[in-house]
C-alpha positions as CSV (number, residue, x, y, z in Angstrom):
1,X,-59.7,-47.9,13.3
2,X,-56.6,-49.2,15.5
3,X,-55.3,-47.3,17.8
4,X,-52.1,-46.8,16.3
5,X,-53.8,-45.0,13.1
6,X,-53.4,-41.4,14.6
7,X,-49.8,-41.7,15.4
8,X,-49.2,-43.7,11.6
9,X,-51.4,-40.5,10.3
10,X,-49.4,-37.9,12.5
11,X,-46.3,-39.2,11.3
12,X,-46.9,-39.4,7.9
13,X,-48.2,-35.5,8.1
14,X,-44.8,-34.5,9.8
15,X,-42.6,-36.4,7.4
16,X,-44.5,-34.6,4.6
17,X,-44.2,-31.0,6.1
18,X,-40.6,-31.6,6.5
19,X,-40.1,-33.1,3.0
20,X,-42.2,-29.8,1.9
21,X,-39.9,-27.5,4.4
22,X,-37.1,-29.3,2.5
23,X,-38.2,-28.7,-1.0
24,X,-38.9,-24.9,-0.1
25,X,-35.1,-24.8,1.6
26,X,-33.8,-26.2,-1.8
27,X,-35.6,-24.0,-3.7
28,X,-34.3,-20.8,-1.5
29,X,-31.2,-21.9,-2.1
30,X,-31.2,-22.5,-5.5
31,X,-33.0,-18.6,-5.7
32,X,-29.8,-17.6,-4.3
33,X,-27.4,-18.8,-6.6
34,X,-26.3,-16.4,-9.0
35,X,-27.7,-16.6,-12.6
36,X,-24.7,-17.4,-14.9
37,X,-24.7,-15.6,-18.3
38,X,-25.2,-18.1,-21.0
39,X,-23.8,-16.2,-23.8
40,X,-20.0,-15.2,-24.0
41,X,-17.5,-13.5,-26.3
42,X,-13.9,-13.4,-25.9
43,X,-11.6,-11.1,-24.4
44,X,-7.8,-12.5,-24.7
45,X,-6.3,-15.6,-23.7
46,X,-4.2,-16.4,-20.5
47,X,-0.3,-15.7,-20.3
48,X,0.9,-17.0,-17.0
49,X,-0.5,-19.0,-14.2
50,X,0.9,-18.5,-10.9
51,X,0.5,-20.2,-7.8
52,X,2.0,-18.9,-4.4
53,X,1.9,-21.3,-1.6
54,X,3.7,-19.9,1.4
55,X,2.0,-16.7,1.7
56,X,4.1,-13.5,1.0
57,X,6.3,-15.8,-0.8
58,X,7.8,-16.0,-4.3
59,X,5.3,-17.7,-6.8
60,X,5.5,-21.2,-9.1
61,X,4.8,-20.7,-12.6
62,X,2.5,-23.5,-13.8
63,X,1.4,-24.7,-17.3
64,X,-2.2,-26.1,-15.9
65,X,-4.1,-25.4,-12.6
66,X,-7.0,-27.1,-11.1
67,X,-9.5,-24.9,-10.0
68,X,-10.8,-25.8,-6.3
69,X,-12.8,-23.6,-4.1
70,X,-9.8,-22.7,-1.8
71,X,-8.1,-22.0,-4.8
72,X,-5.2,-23.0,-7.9
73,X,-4.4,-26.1,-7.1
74,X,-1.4,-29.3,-8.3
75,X,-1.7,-32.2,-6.3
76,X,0.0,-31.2,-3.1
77,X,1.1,-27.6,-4.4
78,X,-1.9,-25.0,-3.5
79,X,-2.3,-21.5,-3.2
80,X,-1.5,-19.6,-0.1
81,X,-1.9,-22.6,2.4
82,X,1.0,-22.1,4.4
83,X,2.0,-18.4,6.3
84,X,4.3,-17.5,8.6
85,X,3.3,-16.5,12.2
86,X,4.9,-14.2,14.8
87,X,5.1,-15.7,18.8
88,X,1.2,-14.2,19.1
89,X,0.2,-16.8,15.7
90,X,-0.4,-13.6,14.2
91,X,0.5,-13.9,10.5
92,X,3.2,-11.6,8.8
93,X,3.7,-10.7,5.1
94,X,6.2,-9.0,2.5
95,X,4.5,-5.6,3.9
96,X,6.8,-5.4,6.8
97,X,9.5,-8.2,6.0
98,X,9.7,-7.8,2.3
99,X,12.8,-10.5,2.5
100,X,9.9,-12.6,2.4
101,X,9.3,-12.3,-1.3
102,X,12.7,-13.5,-2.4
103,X,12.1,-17.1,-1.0
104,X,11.5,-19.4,-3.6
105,X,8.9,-22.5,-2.9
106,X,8.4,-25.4,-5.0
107,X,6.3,-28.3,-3.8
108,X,7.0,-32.2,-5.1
109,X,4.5,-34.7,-4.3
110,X,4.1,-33.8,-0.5
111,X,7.7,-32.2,-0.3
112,X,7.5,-28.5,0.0
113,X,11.4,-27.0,-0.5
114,X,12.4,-23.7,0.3
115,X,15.2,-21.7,-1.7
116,X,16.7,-17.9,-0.5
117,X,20.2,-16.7,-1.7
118,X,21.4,-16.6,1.7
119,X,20.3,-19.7,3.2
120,X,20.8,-23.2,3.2
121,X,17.8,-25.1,1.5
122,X,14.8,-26.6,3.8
123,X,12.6,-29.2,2.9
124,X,9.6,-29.8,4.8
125,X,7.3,-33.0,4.1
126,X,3.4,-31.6,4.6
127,X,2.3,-34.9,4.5
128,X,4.5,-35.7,8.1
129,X,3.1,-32.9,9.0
130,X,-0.4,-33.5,8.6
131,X,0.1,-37.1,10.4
132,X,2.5,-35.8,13.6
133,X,0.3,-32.3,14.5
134,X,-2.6,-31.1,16.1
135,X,-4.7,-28.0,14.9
136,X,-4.1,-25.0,16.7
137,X,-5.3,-21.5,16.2
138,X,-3.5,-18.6,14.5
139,X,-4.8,-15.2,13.2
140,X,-5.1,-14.1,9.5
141,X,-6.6,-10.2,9.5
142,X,-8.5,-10.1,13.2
143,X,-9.8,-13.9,12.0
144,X,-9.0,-17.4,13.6
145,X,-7.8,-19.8,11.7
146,X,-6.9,-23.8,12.1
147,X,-2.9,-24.5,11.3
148,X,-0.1,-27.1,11.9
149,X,2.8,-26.2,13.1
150,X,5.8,-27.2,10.3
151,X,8.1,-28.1,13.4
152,X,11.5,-26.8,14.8
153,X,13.7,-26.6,11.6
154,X,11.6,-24.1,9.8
155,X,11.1,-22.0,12.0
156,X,14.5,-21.8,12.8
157,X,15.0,-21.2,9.0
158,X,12.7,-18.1,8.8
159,X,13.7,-16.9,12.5
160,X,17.3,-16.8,10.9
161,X,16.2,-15.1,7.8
162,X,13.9,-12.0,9.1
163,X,15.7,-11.5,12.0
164,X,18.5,-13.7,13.0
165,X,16.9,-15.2,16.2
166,X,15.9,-18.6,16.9
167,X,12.5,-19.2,17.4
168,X,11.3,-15.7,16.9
169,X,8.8,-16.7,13.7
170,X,6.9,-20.1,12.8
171,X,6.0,-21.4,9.6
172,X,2.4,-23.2,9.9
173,X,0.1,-25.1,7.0
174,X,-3.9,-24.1,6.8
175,X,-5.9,-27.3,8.3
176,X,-9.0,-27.4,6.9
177,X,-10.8,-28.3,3.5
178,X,-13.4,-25.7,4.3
179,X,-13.0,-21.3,3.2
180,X,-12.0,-20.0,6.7
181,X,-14.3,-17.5,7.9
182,X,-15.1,-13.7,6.7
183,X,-13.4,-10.7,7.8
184,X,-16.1,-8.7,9.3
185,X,-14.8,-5.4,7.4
186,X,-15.3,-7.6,3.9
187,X,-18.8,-7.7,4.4
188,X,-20.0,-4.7,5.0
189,X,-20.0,-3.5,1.3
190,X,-19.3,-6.9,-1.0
191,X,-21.6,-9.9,-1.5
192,X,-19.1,-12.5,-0.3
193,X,-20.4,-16.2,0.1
194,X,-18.7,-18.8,2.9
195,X,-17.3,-20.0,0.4
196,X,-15.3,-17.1,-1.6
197,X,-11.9,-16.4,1.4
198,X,-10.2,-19.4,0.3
199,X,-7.5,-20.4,2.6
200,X,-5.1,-17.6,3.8
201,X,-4.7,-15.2,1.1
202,X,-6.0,-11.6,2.0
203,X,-10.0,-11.9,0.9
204,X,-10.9,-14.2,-2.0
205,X,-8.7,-17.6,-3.8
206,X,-8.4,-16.3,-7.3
207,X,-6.9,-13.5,-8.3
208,X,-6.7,-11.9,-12.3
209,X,-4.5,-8.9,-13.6
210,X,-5.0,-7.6,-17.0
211,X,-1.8,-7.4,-18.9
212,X,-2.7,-4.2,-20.5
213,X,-3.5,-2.4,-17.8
214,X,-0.3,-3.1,-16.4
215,X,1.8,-1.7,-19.7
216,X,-0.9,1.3,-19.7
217,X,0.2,1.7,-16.2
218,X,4.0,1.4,-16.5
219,X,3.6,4.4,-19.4
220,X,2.2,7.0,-16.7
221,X,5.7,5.7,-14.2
222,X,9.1,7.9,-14.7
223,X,12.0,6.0,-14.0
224,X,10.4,2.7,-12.8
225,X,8.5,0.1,-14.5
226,X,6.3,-2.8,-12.8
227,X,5.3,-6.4,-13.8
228,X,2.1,-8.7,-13.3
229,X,4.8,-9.9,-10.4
230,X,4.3,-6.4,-8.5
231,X,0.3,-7.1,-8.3
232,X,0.8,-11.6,-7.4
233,X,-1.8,-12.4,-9.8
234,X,-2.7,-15.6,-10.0
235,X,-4.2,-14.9,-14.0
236,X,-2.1,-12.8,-15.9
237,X,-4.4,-12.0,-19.1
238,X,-3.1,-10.9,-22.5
239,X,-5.1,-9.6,-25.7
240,X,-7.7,-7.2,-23.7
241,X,-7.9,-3.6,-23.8
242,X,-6.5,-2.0,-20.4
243,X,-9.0,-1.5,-17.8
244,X,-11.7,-3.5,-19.7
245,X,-11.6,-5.4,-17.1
246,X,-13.2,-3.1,-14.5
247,X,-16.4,-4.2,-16.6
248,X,-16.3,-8.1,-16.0
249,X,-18.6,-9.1,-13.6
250,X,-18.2,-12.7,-14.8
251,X,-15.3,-14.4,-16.3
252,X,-14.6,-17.5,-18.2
253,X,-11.8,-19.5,-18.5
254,X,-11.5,-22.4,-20.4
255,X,-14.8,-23.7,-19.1
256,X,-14.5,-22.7,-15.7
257,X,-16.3,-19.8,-14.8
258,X,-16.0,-17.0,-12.0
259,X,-18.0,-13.9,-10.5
260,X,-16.2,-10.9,-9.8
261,X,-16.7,-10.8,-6.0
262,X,-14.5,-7.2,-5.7
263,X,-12.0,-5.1,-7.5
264,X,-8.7,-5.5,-5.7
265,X,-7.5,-2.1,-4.0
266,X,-3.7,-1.8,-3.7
267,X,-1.5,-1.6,-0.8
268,X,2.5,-0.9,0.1
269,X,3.3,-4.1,-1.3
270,X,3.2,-3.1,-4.9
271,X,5.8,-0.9,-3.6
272,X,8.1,-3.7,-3.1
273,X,10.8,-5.0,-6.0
274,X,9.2,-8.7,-6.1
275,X,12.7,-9.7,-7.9
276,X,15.1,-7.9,-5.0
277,X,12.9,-7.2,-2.3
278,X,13.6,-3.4,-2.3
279,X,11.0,-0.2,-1.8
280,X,10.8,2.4,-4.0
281,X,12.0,5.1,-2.3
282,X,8.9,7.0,-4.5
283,X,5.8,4.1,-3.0
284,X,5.5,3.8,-6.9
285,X,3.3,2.5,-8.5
286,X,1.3,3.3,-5.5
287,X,1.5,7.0,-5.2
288,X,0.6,6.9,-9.5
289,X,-2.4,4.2,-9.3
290,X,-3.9,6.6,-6.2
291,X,-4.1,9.8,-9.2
292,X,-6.1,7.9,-11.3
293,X,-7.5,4.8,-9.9
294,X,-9.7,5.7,-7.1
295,X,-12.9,4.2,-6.8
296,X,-15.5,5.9,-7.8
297,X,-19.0,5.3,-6.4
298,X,-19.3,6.8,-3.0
299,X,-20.3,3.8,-0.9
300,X,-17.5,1.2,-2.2
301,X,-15.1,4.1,-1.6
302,X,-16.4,4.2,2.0
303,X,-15.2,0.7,2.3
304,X,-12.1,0.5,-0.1
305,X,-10.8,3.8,1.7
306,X,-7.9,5.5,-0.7
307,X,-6.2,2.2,-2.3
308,X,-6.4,2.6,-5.7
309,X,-7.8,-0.8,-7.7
310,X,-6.0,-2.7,-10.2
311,X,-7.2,-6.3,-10.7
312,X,-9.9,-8.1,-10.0
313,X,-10.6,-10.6,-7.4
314,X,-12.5,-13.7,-8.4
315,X,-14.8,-16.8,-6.5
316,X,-15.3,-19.8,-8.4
317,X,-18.8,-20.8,-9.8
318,X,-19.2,-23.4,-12.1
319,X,-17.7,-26.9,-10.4
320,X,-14.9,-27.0,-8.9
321,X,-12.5,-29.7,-10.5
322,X,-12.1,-27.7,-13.9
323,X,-8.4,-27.4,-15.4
324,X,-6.9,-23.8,-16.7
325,X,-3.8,-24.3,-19.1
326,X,-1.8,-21.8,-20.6
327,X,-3.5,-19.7,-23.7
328,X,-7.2,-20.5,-22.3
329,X,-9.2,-18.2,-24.0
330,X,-10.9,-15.6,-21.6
331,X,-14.6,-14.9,-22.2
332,X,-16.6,-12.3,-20.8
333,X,-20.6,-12.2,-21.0
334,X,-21.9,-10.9,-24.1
């Protein structure tokens, strides 16, 4: 036997325990996956498709969406990518400047423009952006994220608008391909996966409100009525029965297909007038959703506290790549 036969047949065993090792991995992951239900009936179709990219921000009604697992998606134009920071990089939202709500985006090819009734109109090119900066680190709820600054000029625009200083906010674009990273308090209760937080929207990167729901709320409300808009959906969904869609543990759309991940509990943002930017001086539909919406089983409640739910939000499952157009039909397992 040559002397190099042991080594040839020790290295031939190790590189078949790690292509075994390998196989096993694959099949643990694979074990992991969620099962996806094979048979589906409808439930209604979709009515609107919204897309907000500045976080806080007004929304972009779209026809068609492409689904990606950071979210909605048209070319350039993607949801809840951009946010504005404090001096600390710590993000703010509509909760504490609702003025935030009444600036319009809209995003062509790589130029994002923003629109507000008092302002002059900015236009920032993301593309520059992404050539010209450096990553640094800013904070969505206690969690580090990677941005670029959008320069000077914008944050001069929203300094102006929320308080009328200089350089008092910053506007800054999410800088990576990848979901950022889990709020500790998420996963105490809900199965999330590293790849169901999206960019920078509050927990997950898709987001579906039940039209019905919304009319069977706005019968319980006395002198006020809300909209999808109250909720920032970005599914509105027309043709179920209200509430149905506390039930849905998948959804279908079109042929893309989601997993409930959580229902979404409501804060003092439904509160605010997405069309003026005013409170109700009566936190409704807040104070109405809390009488009758409360979670129910004892341990979720422990971790959803007292905000009511009203929606439901959604990780993708099936590939991402997959187009939503207007009057999709909505399918829910059978």
């Amino acid at each position: 036997m040559s002397d190099k036969a042991p080594y040839v047949t020790a290295a031939a065993a190790t590189i078949g325990a790690l292509g075994a090792a390998y196989y096993a991995y694959n099949l643990y992951q694979e074990s992991r996956k969620p099962k996806l239900p094979n048979e589906w009936k409808q439930v209604g179709t979709i009515k609107d498709i919204y897309v907000y990219p500045v976080k806080s921000c007004g929304p972009v009604l779209l026809n068609k969406t492409e689904c990606t697992t950071l979210g909605p998606r048209d070319g350039w134009l993607r949801d809840r990518v951009l946010m504005v920071v404090d001096e600390k990089n710590n993000f703010i939202t509509a909760r504490a400047y609702p003025e935030l709500l009444l600036v319009q985006p809209s995003v062509k090819s790589s130029i994002l423009t923003l629109k507000h009734s008092d302002m002059e109109t900015l236009t920032v090119n993301l593309a520059e952006v992404i050539e010209i900066q450096n990553p640094k680190p800013a904070t969505v709820w206690g969690v580090t994220v990677p941005v670029y600054d959008c320069g000077g000029d914008a944050s001069e625009w929203f300094s102006r608008l929320l308080n009328r200083s200089a350089d008092n906010f910053r506007l800054v674009y999410y800088a990576s391909n990848k979901s950022r990273e889990l709020r500790k308090s998420s996963k105490k209760f809900y199965k999330f996966t590293k790849n169901d937080t999206g960019a920078l929207p509050d927990e997950v990167p898709f987001h579906l409100i039940n039209e019905a729901s919304v009319n069977e709320l706005n019968s319980r409300l006395k002198d006020y009525q809300v909209t999808p808009r109250n909720f920032r959906p970005n599914f509105v969904v027309n043709g179920a029965k209200p509430y149905d869609e506390d039930n849905w543990k998948y959804i279908k759309i079109g042929e893309n297909i989601f997993e409930t991940i959580k229902p979404c509990t409501r804060c003092i943002m439904t509160t605010i007038d997405p069309e003026t930017g005013i409170r109700n001086a009566k936190t409704e539909p807040l104070e109405t959703l809390k009488s009758y919406r409360q979670i129910a089983e004892p341990e979720e409640r422990k971790a959803a506290g007292n905000s009511p739910r009203m929606g439901l939000q959604m990780s993708l499952r099936s590939e991402p790549g997959g187009v939503i157009s207007l009057n999709d039909p909505v399918y829910v397992p059978q």
